[in-house]
C-alpha positions as CSV (number, residue, x, y, z in Angstrom):
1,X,99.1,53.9,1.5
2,X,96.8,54.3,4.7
3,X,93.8,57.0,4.0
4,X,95.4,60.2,5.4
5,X,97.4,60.2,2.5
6,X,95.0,60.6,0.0
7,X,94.1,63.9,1.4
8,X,96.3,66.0,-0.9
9,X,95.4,64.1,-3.9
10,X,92.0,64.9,-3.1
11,X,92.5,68.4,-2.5
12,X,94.1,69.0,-5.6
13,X,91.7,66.7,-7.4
14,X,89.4,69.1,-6.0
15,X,91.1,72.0,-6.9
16,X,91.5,70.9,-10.5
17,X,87.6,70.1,-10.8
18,X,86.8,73.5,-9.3
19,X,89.1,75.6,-11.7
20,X,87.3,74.1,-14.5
21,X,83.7,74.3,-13.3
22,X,84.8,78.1,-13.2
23,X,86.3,78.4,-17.0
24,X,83.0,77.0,-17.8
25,X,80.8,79.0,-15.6
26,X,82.6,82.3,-17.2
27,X,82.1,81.4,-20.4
28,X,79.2,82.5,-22.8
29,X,79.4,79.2,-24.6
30,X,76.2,77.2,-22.8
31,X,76.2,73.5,-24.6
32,X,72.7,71.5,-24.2
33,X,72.5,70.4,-20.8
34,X,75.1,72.5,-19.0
35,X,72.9,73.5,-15.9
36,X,73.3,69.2,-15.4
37,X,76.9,69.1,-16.1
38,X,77.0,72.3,-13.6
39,X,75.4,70.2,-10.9
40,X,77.2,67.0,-11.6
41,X,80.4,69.0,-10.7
42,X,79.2,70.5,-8.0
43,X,78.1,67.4,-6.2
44,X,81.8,65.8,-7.0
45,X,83.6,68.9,-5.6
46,X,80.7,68.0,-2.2
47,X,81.6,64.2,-2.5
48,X,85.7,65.4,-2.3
49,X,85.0,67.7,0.6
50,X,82.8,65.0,2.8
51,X,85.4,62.1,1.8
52,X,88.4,64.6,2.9
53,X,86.3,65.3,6.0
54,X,85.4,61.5,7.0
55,X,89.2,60.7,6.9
56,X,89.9,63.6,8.8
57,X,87.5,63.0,11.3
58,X,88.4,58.9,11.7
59,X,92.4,60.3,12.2
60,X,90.9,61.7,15.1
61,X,89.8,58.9,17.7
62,X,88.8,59.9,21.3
63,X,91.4,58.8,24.2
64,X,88.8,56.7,25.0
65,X,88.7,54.3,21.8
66,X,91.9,54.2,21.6
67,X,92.2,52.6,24.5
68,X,89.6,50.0,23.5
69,X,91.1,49.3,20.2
70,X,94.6,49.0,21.5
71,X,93.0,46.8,24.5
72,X,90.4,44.1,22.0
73,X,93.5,44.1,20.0
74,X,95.3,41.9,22.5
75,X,92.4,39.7,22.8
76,X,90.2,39.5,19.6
77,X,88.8,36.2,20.2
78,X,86.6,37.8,23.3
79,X,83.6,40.2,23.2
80,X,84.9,43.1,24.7
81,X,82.9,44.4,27.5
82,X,84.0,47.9,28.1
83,X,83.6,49.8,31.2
84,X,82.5,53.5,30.4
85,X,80.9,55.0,33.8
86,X,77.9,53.4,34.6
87,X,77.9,51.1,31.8
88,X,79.8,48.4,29.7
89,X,80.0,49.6,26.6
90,X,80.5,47.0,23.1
91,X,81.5,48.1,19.8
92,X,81.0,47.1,16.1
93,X,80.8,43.3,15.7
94,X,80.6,42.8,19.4
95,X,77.9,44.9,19.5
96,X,76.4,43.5,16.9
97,X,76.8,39.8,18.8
98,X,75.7,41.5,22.4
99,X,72.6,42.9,20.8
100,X,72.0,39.7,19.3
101,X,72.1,37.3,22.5
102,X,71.3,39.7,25.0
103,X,68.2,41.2,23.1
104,X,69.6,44.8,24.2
105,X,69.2,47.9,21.3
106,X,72.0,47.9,18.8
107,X,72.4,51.3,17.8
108,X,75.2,53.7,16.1
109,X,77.3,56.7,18.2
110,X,77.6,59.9,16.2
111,X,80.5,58.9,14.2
112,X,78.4,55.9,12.7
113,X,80.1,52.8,14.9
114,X,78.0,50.2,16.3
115,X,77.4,49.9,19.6
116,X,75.2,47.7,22.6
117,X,75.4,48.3,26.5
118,X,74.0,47.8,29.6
119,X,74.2,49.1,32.8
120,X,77.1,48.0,34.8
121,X,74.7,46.4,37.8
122,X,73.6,44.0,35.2
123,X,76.9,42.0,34.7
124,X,75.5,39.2,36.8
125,X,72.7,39.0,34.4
126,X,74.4,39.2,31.1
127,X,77.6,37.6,31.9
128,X,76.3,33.7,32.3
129,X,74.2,34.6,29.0
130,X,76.6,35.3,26.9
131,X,79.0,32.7,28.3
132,X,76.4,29.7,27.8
133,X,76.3,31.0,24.0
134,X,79.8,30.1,24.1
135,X,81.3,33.4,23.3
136,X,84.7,34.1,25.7
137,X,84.5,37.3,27.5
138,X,87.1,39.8,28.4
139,X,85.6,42.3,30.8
140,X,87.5,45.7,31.2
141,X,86.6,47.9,34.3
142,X,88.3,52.0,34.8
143,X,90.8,51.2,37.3
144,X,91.3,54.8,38.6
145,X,88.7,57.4,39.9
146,X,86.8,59.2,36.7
147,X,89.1,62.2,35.2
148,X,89.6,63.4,31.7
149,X,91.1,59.8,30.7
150,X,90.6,57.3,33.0
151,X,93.5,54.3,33.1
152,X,91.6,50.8,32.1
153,X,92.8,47.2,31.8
154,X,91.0,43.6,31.3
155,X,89.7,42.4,35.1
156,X,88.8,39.3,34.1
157,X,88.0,36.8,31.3
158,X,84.8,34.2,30.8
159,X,84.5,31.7,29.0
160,X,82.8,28.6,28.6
161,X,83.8,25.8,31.3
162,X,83.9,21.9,29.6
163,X,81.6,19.6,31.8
């Protein structure tokens, strides 16, 4: 069962919860620590909505990281170094590893994935580093002028030459 299916069950997990925090809300009967129970509810019924939200949100990947997923997919043994204008762009472990060697920031994009990159004139510089660490490289450049999705494919792996 892959995540977007959980959506209606949450929903009407949701639903249930919220039909009973309203019997109890209408009723005179107040038991000993109901204002807690009240809030308890509440923040489940908030935890359901943000859960339902987060699923909904990672169903809906940009153009773009698609075609990065679909392109490290065919080589997951390389640090994918991923053109994006004026920089290549890594993502999640590779980010985590570019970061790492190349002592640039590590940081998070607005939908909480890692990410490292440097500016595309740099290449020259980062490349040999992260080849003499011994880490093989797939390098992926836009291979038509910028538009609303631009067409990009691997240009080139590195890896480390035996002497």
């Amino acid at each position: 069962m892959n995540e977007k299916q959980f959506i209606p069950i949450l929903k009407e997990t949701r639903r249930a919860i919220y039909a009973e925090f309203e019997k109890w809300s209408n009723t005179t009967y107040r038991p000993k620590k109901m204002d807690d129970v009240n809030s308890k509810i509440y923040d489940a019924i908030h935890a359901i909505d943000e859960l339902v939200r987060e699923i909904q949100e990672s169903e809906e990947e940009s153009p773009m990281m698609k075609q990065y997923r679909e392109l490290k997919a065919k080589h997951p043994d390389a640090i994918l170094l991923f053109r994006c204008g004026d920089f290549y762009e890594s993502w999640e472990d590779d980010a985590k590893v570019c970061a790492h060697v190349l002592g640039i920031t590590l940081t998070e994009n607005r939908s909480g994935k890692r990410m490292a990159g440097f500016p595309h004139h740099a290449l020259d510089i980062y490349l040999p580093k992260l080849v003499r660490a011994g880490y093989r490289i797939a390098i992926c450049d836009q291979l038509e002028a910028p538009k609303k999705v631009v067409k990009r494919g691997i240009t080139e792996i590195a890896k480390t030459i035996a002497l």
